[in-house]
C-alpha positions in Angstrom: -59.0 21.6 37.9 -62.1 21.8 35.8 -64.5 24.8 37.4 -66.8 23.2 39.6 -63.8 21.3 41.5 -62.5 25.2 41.6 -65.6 26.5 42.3 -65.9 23.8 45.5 -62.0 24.8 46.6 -62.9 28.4 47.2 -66.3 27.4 48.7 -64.6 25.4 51.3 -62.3 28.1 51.7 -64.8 30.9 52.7 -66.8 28.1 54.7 -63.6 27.8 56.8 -63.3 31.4 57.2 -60.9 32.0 54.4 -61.4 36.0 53.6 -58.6 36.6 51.5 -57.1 35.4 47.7 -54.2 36.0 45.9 -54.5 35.6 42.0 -53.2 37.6 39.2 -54.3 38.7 35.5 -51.5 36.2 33.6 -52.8 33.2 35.7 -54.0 31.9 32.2 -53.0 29.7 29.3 -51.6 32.6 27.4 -52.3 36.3 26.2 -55.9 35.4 24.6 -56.9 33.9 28.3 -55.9 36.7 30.4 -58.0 37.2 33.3 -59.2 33.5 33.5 -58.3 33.4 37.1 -59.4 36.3 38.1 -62.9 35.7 36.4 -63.0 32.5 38.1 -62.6 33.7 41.4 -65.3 36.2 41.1 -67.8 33.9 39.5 -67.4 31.5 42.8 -67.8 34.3 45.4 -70.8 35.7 43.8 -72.4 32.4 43.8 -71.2 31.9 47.4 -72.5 35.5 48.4 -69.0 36.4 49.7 -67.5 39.2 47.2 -67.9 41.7 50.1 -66.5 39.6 53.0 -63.3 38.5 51.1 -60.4 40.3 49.6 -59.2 39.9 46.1 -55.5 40.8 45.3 -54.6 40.9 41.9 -51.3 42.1 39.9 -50.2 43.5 36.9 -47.0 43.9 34.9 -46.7 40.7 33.0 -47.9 39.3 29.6 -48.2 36.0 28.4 -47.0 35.3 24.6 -47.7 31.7 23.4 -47.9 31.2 27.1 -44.3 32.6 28.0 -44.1 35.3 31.5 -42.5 38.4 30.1 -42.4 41.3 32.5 -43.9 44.6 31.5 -44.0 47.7 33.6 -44.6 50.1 30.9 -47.6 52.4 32.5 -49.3 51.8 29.6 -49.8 48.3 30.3 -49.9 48.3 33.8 -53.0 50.9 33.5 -54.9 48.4 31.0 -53.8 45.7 33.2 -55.7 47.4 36.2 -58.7 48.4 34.1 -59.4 45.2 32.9 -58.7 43.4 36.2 -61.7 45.8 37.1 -64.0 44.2 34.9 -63.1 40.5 35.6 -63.7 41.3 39.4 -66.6 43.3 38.6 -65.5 46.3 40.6 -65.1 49.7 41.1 -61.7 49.6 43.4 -59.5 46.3 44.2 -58.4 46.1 47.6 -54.8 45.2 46.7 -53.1 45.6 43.5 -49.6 44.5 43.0 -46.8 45.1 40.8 -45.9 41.3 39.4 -42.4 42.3 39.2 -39.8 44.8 38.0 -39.1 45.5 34.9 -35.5 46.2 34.6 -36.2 47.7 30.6 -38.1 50.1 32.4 -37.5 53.5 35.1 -39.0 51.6 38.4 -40.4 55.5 39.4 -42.4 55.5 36.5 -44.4 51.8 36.6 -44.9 53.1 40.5 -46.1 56.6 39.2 -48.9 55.0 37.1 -50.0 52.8 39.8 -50.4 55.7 42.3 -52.0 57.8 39.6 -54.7 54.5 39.0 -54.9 54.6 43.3 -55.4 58.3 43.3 -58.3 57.6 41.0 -59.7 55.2 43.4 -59.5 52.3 41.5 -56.8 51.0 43.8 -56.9 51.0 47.6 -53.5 49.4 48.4 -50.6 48.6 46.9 -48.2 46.1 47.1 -44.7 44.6 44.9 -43.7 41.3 44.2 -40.8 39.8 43.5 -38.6 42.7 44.7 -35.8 43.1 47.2 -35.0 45.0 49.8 -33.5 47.5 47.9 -36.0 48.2 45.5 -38.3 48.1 48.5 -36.8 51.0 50.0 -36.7 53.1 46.6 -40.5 52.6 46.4 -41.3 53.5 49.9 -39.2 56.4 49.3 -41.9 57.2 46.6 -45.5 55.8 48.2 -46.8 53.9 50.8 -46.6 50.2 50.0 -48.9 47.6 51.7 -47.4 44.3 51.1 -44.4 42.7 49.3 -45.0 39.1 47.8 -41.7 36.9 46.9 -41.1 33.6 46.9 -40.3 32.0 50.5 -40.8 28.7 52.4 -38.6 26.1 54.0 -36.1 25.4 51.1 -36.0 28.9 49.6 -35.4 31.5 52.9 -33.5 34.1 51.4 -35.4 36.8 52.9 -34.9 35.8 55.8 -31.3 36.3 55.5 -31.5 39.2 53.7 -33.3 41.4 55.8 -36.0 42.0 53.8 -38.5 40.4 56.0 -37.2 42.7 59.1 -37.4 45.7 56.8 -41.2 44.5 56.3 -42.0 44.4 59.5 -40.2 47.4 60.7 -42.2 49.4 57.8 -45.5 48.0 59.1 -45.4 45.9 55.3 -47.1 42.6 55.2 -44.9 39.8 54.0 -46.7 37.1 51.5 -44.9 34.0 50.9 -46.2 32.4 47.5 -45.0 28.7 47.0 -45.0 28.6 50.7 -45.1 24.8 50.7 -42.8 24.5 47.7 -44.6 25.8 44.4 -45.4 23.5 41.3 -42.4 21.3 41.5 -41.4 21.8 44.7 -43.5 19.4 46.6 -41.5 16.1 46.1 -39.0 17.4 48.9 -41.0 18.3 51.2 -42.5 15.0 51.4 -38.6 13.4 51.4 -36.9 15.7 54.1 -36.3 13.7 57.2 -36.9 16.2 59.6 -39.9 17.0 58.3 -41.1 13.4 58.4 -40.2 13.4 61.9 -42.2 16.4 62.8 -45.2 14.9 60.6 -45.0 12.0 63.1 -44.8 13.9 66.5 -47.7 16.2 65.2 -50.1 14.2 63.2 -50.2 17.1 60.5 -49.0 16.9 57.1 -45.3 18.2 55.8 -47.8 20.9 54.2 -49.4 21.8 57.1 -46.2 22.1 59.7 -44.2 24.5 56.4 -47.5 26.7 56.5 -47.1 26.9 60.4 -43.8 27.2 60.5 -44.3 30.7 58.4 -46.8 31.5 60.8 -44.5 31.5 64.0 -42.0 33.7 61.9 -44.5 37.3 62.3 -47.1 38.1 62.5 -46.9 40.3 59.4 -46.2 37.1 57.2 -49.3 35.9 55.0 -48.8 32.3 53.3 -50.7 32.1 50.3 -50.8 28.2 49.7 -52.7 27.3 46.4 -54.8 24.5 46.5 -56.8 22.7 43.6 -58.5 19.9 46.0 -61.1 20.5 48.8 -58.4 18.4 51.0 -55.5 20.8 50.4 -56.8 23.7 51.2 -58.7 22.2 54.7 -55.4 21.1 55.6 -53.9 24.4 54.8 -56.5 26.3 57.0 -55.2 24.3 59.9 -52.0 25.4 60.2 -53.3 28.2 62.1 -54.2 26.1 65.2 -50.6 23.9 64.8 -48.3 25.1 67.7 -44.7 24.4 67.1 -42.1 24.2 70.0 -39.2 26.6 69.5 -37.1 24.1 69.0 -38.7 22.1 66.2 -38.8 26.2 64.6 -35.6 25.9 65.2 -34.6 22.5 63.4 -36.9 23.9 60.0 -34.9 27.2 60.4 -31.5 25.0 59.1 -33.1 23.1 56.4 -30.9 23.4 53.3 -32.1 26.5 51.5 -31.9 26.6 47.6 -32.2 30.3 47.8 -34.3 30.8 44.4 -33.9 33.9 42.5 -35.3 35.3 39.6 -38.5 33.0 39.8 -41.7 34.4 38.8 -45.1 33.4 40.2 
């Protein structure tokens, strides 16, 4: 969307009583536009008043060449990547920085290394992974504390689920963020086709949206959907998941939806 559409998304966001957002340094056209997003998100809040009354999470650890997501956890970049998330959020410390994903070219200990050494120098307060399983999980705890793990999850990819990994999350006291939690960029056709979620759409008078956001919601209380939204609409209708009480069985109808069980996918 152009920037005052954006600028009005986030507005009605915080009006609602939105205080958090999940954005990254790559959300861009390509390496010349890093940081767009994050820019963005700070020009709206401080024109809204709300930089202190909302968290910003950002990420490092991928690049963008002629547009392409390449991983890079060399702690050279993911240093750079922190400092100059710094200066588009015009701040001294982010509240949550996260580790876009592994980078298998490079010794997982040492891209966690350089992002406690950038936490030790208070420029980080928590610290979180995406895109990472339960495994790899485990080898960083064994290393730091981590905050939050962000993968991929919603009705149609519920992998962690099976996996364990959201149990381990919430045995470890780790927050759990679901991103395309109502199907991502090119995942919204289904949700809009799946007959049990037109039936429920019925009984509750809420969109397909609305019931997959709730639907995470019942799962834990440790699990934080992070719905995007480019319309005022969307992101009222996202909000109000929080008040839509599902009975267990209707949980337990979404719980055997066909799952494509993504992996690999980058966001």
């Amino acid at each position: 969307p152009d920037e005052t559409q954006a600028f009005a998304v986030i507005e009605a966001f915080v009006a609602d009583g939105g205080d958090f957002i999940d954005t990254a340094n790559v959300y861009c056209l390509d390496d010349d536009d890093i940081g767009h997003n994050e820019r963005l998100i700070q020009r709206a809040l401080d024109s809204l008043g709300a930089t202190g009354r909302v968290m910003v999470a950002t990420k490092g650890g991928l690049r963008r060449p002629g547009g392409a997501w390449v991983v890079d956890g060399n702690p050279g970049w993911l240093r750079q990547s922190c400092e100059n998330s710094l200066r588009a959020l015009q701040t001294d410390c982010i509240g949550l920085y996260q580790l876009h994903a592994v980078d298998p070219k490079v010794d997982f200990r040492r891209s966690l290394e350089a992002l406690v050494q950038l936490k030790e120098e208070g420029k980080i307060r928590h610290l979180g992974l995406s895109n990472v399983s339960s495994a790899q999980l485990e080898q960083a705890l064994d290393f730091t504390v981590i905050a939050s793990v962000q993968n991929r999850c919603n009705l149609f990819d519920q992998q962690d689920f099976h996996n364990g990994l959201i149990d381990l999350c919430r045995a470890r006291h780790i927050t759990y963020i679901p991103y395309s939690p109502v199907g991502g960029h090119h995942g919204h056709a289904r949700f809009g086709q799946e007959p049990v979620l037109q039936q429920l759409t019925t009984q509750y008078q809420a969109s397909p949206h609305r019931i997959a956001l709730a639907w995470l919601l019942h799962k834990g209380r440790h699990i934080l959907p992070i719905p995007g939204a480019s319309r005022v609409a969307s992101i009222r209708d996202s909000l109000r998941a929080m008040d839509l009480n599902l009975s267990a069985e209707d949980i337990a109808a979404l719980d055997r939806l066909p799952s494509n069980n993504s992996v690999g996918q980058v966001a």
